[in-house]
C-alpha positions as CSV (number, residue, x, y, z in Angstrom):
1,X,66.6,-20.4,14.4
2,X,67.1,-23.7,12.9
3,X,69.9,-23.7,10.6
4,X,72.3,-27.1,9.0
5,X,72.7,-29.4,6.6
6,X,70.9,-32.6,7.0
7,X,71.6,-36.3,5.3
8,X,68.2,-38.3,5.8
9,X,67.6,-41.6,4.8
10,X,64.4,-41.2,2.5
11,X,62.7,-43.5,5.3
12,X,62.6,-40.8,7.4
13,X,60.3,-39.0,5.3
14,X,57.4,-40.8,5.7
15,X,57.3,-39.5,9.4
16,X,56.6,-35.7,7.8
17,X,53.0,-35.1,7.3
18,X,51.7,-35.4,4.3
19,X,50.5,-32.4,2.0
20,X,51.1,-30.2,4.9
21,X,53.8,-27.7,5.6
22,X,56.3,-28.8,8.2
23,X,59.5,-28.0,10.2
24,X,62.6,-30.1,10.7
25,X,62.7,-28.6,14.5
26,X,58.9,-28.8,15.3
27,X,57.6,-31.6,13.5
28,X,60.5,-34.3,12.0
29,X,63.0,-34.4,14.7
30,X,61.2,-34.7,17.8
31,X,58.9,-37.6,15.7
32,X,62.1,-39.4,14.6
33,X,63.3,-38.8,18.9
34,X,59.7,-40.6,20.0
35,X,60.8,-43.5,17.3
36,X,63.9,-44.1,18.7
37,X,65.2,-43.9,15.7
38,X,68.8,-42.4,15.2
39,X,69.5,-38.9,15.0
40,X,73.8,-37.9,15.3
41,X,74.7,-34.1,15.0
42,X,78.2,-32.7,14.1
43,X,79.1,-29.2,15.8
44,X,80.4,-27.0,12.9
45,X,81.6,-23.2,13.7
46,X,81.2,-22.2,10.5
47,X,79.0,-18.9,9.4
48,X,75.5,-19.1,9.0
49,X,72.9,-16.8,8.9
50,X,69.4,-16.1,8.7
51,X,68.7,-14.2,5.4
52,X,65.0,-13.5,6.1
53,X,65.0,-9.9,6.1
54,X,66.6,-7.3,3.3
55,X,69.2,-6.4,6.4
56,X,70.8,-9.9,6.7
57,X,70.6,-10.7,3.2
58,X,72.7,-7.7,2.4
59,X,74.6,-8.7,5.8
60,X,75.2,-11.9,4.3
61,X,76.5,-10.5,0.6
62,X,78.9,-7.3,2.7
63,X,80.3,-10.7,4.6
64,X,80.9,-12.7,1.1
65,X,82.3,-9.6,-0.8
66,X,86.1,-9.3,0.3
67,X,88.3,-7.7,-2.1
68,X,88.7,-5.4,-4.9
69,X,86.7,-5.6,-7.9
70,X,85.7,-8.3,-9.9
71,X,84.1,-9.2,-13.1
72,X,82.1,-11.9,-14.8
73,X,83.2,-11.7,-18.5
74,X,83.4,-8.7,-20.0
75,X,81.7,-5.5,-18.8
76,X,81.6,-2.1,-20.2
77,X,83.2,0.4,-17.6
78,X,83.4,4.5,-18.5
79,X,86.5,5.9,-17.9
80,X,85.2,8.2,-15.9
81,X,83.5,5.9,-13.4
82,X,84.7,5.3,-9.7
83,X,84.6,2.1,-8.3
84,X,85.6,1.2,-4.7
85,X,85.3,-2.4,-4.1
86,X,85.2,-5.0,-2.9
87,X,82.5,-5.0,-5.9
88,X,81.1,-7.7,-7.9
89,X,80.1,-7.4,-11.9
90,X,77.8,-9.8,-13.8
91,X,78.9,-10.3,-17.5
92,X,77.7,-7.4,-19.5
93,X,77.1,-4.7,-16.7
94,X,77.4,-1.4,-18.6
95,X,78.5,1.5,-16.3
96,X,78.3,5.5,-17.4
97,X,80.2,8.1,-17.2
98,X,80.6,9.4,-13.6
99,X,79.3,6.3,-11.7
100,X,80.3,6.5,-8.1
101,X,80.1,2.3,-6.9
102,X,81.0,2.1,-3.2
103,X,81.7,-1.8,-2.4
104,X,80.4,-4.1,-1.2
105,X,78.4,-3.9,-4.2
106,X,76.7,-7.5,-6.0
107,X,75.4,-6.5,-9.6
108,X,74.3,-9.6,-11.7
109,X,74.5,-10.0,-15.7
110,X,73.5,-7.0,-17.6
111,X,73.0,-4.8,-14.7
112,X,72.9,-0.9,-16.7
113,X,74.0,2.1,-13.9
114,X,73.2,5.5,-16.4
115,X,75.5,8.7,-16.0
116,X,76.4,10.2,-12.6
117,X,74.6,7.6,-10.6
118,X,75.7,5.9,-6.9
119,X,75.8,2.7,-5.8
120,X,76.6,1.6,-2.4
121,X,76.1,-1.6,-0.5
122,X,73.9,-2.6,-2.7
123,X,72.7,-6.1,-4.3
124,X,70.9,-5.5,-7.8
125,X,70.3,-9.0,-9.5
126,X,70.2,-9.2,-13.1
127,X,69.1,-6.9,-15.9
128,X,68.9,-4.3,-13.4
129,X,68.8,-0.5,-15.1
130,X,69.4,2.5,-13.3
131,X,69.3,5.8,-15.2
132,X,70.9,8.9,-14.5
133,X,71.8,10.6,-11.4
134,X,69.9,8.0,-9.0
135,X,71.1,6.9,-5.5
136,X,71.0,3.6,-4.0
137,X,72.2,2.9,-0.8
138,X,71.9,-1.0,1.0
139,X,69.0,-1.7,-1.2
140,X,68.1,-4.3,-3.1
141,X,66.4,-4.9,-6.4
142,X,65.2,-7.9,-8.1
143,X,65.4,-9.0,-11.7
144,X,64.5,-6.6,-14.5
145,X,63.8,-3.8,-12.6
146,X,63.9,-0.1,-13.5
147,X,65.2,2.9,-11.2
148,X,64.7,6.3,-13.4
149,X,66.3,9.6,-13.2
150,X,67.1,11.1,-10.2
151,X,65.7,8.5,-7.4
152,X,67.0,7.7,-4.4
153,X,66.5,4.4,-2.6
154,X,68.0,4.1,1.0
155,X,68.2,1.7,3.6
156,X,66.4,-1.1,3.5
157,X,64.6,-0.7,0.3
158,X,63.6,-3.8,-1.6
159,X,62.4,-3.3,-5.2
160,X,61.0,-6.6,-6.8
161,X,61.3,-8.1,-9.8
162,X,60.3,-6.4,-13.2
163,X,59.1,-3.3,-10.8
164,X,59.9,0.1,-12.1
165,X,60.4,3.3,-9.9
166,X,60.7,6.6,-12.1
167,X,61.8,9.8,-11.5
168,X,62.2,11.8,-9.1
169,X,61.4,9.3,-6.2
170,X,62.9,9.2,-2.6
171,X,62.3,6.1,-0.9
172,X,63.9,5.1,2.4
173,X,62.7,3.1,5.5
174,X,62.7,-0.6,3.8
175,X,59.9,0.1,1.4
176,X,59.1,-2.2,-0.7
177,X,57.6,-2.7,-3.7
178,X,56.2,-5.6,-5.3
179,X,56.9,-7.4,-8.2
180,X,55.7,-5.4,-11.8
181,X,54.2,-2.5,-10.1
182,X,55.4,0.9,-11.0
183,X,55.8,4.5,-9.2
184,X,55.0,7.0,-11.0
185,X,57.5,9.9,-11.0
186,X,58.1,12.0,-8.2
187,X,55.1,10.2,-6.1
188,X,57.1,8.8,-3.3
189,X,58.9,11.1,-1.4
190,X,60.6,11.7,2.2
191,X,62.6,14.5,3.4
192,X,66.1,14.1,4.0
């Protein structure tokens, strides 16, 4: 893996093909080396990780979340509802009556979790809806998107943007599904 910050002086540039993908590690550096131009490098032991796959990137949110709960402006919370952070909630998340959220948890701005639903380690980006009685568990779902009633998305999972899943769906084993397409209900399902 190739991961840093670089400062370049916008000289360096020209020696990156043009109107061609290219890597800093493959391509630039070892050009720049052949130059003799300068290159300096400053050890850091600081965190980084690769976020390519759904499993780092909600390693890298679990790592970011420490904590209890907190909230972006003003939220609507039932009474009723259970949450264990450390949890995050966009301004204007809306959560029903009986919600069970089990930190770390990253909701973003008008995020909607219906009666009786779960959410565990879990990323849901904004405008996310989830209806009633649905389980999520280390999944994440992009912006817009709809869970309906009673699904269950486990491990893994990745629903896209403006994608809707409805009822009665069980999908586990990093499924996912691509932005604006729908499930129909109860179509998708494994055994527990």
């Amino acid at each position: 893996i190739n991961a840093g910050c670089y400062i370049l002086e916008p000289g360096v540039l020209k020696y990156a093909p043009a109107g061609a993908p290219s890597m800093f590690e493959r391509d630039l550096f070892p050009t720049i080396l052949r130059e003799g131009l300068p290159v300096y490098g400053l050890p850091s032991s600081g965190y980084w990780l690769d976020i390519g796959t759904p499993s780092n990137y909600l390693q890298l949110h679990h790592d970011l979340l420490k904590g209890g709960l907190v909230q972006e402006g003003v939220c609507s919370i039932d009474p009723s509802a259970s949450i264990e952070g450390p949890a995050l909630l966009g301004r204007g998340c809306v959560i029903g009556a009986g919600v069970r959220i089990q930190g770390p948890v990253a909701m973003g701005e008008g995020c909607h979790i219906g009666e009786g639903s779960q959410v565990s380690g879990s990323v849901l980006w904004r405008r996310v809806r989830v209806e009633r009685g649905s389980t999520l568990n280390g999944c994440v779902l992009g912006d817009n998107s709809f869970v309906g009633d009673g699904v269950t998305l486990s491990e893994g999972c990745v629903i896209a943007d403006e994608a809707r899943v409805l009822s009665g769906n069980r999908l586990e084993r990093g499924i996912a599904i691509w932005p604006r397409n729908i499930i129909p209900p109860e179509s998708i399902t494994f055994r527990p």
